[in-house]
C-alpha positions in Angstrom: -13.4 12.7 15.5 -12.7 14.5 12.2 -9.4 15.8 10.5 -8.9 18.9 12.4 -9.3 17.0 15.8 -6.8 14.6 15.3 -4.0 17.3 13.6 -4.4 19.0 16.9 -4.1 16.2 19.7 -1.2 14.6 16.5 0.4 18.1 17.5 0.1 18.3 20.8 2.3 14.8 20.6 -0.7 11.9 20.9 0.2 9.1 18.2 -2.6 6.9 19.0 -5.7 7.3 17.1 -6.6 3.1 17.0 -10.0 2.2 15.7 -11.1 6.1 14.7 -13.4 7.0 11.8 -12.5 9.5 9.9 -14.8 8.6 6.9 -13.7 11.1 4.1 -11.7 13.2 5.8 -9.2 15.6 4.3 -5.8 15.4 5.4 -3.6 16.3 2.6 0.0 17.4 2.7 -0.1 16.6 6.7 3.0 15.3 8.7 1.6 12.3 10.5 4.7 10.7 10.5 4.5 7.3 13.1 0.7 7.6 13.7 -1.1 4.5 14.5 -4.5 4.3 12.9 -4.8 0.7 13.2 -8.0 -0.9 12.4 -9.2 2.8 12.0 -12.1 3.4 9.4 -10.6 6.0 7.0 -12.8 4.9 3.6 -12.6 7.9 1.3 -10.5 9.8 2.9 -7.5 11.7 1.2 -4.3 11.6 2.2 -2.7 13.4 -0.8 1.2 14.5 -0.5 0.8 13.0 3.2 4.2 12.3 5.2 2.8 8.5 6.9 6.6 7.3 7.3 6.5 4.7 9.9 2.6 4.9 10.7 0.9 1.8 11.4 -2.5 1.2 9.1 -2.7 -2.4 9.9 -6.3 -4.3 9.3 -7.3 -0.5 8.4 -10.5 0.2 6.1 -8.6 2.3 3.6 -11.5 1.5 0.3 -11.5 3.7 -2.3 -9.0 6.6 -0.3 -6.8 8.7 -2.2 -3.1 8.3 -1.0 -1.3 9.8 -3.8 2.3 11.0 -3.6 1.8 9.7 0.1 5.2 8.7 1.8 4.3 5.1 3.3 7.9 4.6 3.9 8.3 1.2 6.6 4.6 1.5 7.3 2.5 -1.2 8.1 -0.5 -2.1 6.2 -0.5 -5.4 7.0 -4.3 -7.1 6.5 -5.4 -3.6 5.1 -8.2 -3.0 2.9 -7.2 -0.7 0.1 -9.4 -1.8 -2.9 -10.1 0.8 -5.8 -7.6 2.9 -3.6 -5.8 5.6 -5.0 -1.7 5.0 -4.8 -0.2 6.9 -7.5 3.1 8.2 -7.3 3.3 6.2 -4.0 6.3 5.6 -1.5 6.2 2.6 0.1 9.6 1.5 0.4 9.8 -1.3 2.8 6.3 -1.1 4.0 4.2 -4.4 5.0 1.3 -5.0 2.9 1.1 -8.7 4.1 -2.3 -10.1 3.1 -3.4 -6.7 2.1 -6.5 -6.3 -0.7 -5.0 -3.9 -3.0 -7.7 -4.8 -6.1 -8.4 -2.6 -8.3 -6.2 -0.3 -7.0 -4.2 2.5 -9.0 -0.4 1.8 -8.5 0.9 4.0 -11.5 4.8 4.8 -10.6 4.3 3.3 -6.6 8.0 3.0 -5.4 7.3 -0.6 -3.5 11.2 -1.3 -3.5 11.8 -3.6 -0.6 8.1 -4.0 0.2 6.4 -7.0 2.1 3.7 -8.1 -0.4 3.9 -12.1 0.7 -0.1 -12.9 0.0 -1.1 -9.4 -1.2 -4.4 -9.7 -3.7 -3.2 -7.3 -6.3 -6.0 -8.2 -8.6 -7.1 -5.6 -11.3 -4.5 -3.5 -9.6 -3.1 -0.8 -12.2 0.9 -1.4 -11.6 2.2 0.6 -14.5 5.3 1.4 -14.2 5.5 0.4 -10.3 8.6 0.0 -9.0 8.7 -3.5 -7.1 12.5 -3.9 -7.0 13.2 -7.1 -4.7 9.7 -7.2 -2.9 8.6 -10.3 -1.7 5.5 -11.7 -3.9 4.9 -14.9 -2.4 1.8 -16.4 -2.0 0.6 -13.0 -4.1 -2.4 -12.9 -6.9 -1.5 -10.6 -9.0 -4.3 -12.2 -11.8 -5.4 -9.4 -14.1 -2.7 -6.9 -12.7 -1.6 -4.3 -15.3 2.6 -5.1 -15.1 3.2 -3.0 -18.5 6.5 -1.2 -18.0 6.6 -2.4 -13.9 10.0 -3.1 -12.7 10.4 -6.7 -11.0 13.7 -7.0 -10.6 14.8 -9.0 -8.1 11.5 -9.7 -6.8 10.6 -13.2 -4.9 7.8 -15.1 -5.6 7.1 -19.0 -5.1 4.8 -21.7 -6.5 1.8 -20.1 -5.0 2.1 -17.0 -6.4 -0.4 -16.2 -9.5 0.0 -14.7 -12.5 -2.1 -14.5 -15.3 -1.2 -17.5 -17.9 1.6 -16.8 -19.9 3.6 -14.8 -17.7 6.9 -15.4 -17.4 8.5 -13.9 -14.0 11.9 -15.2 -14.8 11.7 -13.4 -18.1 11.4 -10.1 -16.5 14.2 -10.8 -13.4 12.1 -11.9 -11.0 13.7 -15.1 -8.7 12.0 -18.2 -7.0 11.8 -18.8 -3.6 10.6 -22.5 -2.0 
């Protein structure tokens, strides 16, 4: 299947595109709002300016794609692979990125308010000035994250969670959970 395909049969009102490959396809600025590409191989592909409100990307091969200014509002990305992928200027309010590999990954202003990141590896990820008002961190590795300028307010994270040495998640609003 490629990009123009699955515009069409999206169009024509399918929503079910499970297990597709759509290696480095283009599908910028397209409305694909409550799509489910689950386990779907979209590696390289580029979803710039892409409306994916409500899709489902769970255990989805997303490496190295280019989702910026995508809306991911409530999407789930749960078990997804999106190392060295490209989130910038992100919305992913309230999307699940439970257990998600996000290392490496470019997260400059992501709005993750409200997100599901319990056991994310965040890794490397570039989190400059992310904002991850009250998202749930626990069990999350966020070793060798850049968090310059990232708002945490409110965020939950728990004895499992790991930062790199010296950082102080009280300091910067975040709260404890057991």
């Amino acid at each position: 299947m490629n990009s123009t395909e699955l515009l069409e049969r999206y169009a024509a009102g399918e929503r079910n595109f499970k297990s597709v490959d759509l290696t480095g396809a283009k599908l910028e600025r397209a409305y694909l709002r409550g799509v489910d590409l689950q386990s779907a191989n979209l590696r390289e592909t580029h979803f710039y300016n892409t409306d994916l409100i409500d899709a489902n990307l769970s255990q989805t091969n997303l490496l190295t794609a280019s989702l910026y200014k995508a809306d991911l509002t409530n999407a789930n990305l749960e078990g997804t692979n999106l190392y060295n992928a490209d989130l910038r200027e992100a919305k992913l309010h309230r999307a699940n990125l439970r257990q998600a590999d996000l290392r490496r990954s470019n997260l400059f202003q992501a709005e993750l308010n409200e997100a599901d990141l319990r056991a994310v590896i965040l890794c490397d990820a570039d989190l400059y000035r992310a904002r991850l008002q009250n998202v749930d961190l626990r069990g999350a590795d966020l070793r060798g994250a850049d968090l310059f300028g990232a708002n945490l307010k409110g965020a939950y994270y728990n004895e499992s969670t790991q930062f790199d040495p010296g950082f102080d998640p009280v300091n910067i609003g975040m709260q404890i959970l057991s």
